[in-house]
N, C-alpha and C positions, 0 to 999 in steps of 0.2 A: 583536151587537158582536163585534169579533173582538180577539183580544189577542197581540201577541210580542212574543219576551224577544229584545233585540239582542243577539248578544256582540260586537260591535266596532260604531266608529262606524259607519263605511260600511254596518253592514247597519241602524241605525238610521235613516240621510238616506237609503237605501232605502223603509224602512218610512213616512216624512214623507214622501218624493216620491210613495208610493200615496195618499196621505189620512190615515194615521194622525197621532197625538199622542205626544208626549211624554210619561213620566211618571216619576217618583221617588220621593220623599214622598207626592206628592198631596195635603200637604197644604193646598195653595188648590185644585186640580182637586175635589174630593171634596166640600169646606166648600160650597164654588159651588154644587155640583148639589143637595145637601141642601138647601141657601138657596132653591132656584129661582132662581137667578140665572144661572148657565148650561149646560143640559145634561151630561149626560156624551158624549164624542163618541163614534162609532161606531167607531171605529177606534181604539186604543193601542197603542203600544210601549214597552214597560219598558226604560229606560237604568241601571236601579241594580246591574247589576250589569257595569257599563265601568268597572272599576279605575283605567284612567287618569285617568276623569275626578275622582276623590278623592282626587289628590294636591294637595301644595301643593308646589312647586316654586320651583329657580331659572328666570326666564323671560329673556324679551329686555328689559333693561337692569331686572329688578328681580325680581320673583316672578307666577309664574301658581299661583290659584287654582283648583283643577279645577272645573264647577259643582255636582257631587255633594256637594263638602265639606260637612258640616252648620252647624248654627249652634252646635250643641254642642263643637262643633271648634273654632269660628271664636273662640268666647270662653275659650278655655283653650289653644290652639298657643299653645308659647312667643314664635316667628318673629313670629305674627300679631298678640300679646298688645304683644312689644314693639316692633314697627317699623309696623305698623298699628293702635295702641290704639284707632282713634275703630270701625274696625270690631269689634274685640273688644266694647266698648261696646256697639253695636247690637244684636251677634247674641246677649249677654246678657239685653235685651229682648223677645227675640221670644218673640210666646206664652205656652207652657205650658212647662215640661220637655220633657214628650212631643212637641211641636211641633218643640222646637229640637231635639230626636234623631232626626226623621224629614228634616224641612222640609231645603232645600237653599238656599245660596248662589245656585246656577243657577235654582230655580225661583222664588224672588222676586226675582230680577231679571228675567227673560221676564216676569211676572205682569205689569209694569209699573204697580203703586200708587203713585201720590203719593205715600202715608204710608208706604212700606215704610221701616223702619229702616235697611236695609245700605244704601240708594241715595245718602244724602246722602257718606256716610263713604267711600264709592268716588266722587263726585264730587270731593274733595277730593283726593284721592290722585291723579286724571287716570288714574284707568283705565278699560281700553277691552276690548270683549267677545270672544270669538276666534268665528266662528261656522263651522262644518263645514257644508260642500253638497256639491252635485254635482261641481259646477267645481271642488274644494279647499277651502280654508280665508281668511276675510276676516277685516280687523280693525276694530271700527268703535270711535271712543270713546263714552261711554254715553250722552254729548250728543245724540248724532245715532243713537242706537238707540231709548233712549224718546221716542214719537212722541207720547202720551197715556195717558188713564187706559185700562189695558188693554192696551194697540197699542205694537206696538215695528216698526222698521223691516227687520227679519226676515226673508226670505222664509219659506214654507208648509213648503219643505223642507229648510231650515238647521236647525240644532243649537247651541247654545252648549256647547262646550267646558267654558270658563272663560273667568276676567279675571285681563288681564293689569295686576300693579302695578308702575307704577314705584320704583327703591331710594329710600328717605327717604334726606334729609339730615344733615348735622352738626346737633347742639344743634333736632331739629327734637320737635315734641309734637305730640299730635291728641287728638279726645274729639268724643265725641255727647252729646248730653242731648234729652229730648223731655219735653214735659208729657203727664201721663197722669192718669188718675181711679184708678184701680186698677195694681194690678204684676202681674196674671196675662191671657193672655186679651186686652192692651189693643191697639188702635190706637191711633197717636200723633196726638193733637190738633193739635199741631205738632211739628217736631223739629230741629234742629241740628247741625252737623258742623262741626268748626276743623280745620283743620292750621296750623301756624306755626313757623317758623323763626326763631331768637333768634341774636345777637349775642354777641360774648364781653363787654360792657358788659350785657347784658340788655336790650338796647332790641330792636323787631321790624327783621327782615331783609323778611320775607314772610308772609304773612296769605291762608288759603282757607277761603271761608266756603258752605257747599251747606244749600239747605233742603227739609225736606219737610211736605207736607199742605198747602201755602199756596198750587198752581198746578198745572196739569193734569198737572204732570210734577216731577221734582225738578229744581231749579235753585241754578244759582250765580247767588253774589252778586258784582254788579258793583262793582268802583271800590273794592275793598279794597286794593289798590296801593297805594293813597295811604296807607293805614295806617304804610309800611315808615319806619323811625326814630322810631317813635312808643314811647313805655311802656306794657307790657304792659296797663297797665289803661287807657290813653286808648284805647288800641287796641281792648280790647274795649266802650267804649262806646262808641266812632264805627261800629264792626260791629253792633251794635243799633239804631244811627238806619239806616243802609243796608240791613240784613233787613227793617226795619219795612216801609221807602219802599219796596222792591221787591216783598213780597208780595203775593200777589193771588189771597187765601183765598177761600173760599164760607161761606155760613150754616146750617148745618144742625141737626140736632139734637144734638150734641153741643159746638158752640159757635156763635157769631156770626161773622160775616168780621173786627167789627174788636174782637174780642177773642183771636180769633186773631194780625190784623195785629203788638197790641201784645206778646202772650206769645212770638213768634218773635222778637221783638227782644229778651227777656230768656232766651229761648235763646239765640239769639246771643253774648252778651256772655258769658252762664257757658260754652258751649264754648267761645268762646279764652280767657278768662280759664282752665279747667282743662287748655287744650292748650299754653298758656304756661308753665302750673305744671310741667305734664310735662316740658315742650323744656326747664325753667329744674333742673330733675333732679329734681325730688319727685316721689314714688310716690305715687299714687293708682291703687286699687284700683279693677277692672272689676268692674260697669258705675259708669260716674260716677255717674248718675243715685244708686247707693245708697253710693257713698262718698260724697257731699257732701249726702244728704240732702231730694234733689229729688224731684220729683213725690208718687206715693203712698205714704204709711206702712205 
């Protein structure tokens, strides 16, 4: 195995245009190879130490997240706490402590899990990945980056930077929630992301609704549109009849398909119902999931 340390991007999409890997935290590359699930590669290149990539920044029309940032980061920046809650939320989530002070923004988004927690809450937001190659720099949205479970549409020798977010709105709220069996350690069984934009009446302007663990990929929820002039709370039940009707879970051993179908539609309903409460100005403390008392004890 051979191993280098980039100090600038360019000698990284170097080091990927030889054959090597990425690495960071490592920590999905490492858990993988202990698991048997997929080797370690022969070739690495350490990016944690590209300064750039661990800022959080002003970007083009809103903020870039470096992909370095941790999740440690991601759930206490004030920026990210208040104009992006539902990923604050998430990156509360992940893991262990130790997980979320290694693990990176960038590397669970490349991973591309269904169940990653930050995916649904960057779906919501419409942001889109920066990726470095040969030729320069592409932007692609995360729609058309994750291809499946694992597989992103990437080339061998691109880099994710970061992701870029678009600025939130006036009177706008967001929130994740996911069901879980435990709070340390978990994968989300299913999981939920809102963002919403309220009225000066309190009625919805806009409704975005992204789910994960239900489909090969994280997805958005179609035909929340129609939500807009609706009250907060019709609003968040008719987003749980449409999470339900669009997921298209598997059965495994940690739930059934259609016990998942049903608990994504009561995710559903509690993320905009808590991304309401937010846009509507109450303070709810990250992660939702333990301010309202959800999942495990």
């Amino acid at each position: 195995m051979s191993f280098t340390i980039a100090r600038t991007v360019d000698e990284a999409v170097e080091a990927l245009s030889a054959g090597a890997r990425p690495i960071a935290g490592g920590t999905d590359l490492v858990v993988g190879a202990r698991h048997g699930k997929t080797p370690l590669p022969d070739d690495l290149v350490a990016i944690d130490r590209l300064a750039e990539l661990a800022e959080i920044r002003p970007g083009p029309g809103g903020h870039h997240v470096g992909a370095l940032v941790t999740h440690a980061r991601l759930m206490t920046d004030p920026l990210i706490v208040e104009n992006y809650t539902a990923l604050a939320d998430a990156a509360a989530l992940v893991g262990s402590p130790s997980t979320r002070n290694i693990g990176t923004l960038g590397g669970n988004v490349m991973n591309s899990s269904p169940a990653m927690d930050t995916g649904a809450p960057l779906m919501v937001f419409g942001a889109s990945a920066a990726l470095a190659g040969p030729d320069g720099e592409r932007v692609v949205p995360l729609g058309a980056l994750w291809t499946g479970p694992g597989s992103t549409s990437a080339a061998p020798n691109e880099l994710l930077t970061g992701l870029n977010l678009p600025a939130p709105s006036e009177r706008c709220g967001s929130a994740y929630v996911r069901l879980e069996y435990r709070r340390a350690m978990e994968i989300a069984v299913v999981g939920a992301a809102a963002g919403v934009t309220l009225a000066e009446d309190g009625s919805v302007v806009s409704v975005a609704v992204a789910l994960s663990a239900v489909a090969p990929t994280i997805v958005s929820v179609e035909g929340v549109d129609a939500l807009a002039g609706l009250t907060p709370t019709d609003a968040a039940a008719q987003a749980a009849d449409l999470a339900s009707a669009q997921a298209s879970p598997i059965s495994d051993l940690r739930a059934s398909d259609a016990y998942r179908r049903h608990c994504v539609g009561v995710m559903a309903k509690r993320a905009v119902d808590a991304a309401c409460r937010r846009a509507g100005g109450e303070s709810i403390p990250v992660p939702v999931n333990r301010a309202l008392g959800i999942g495990a004890v």
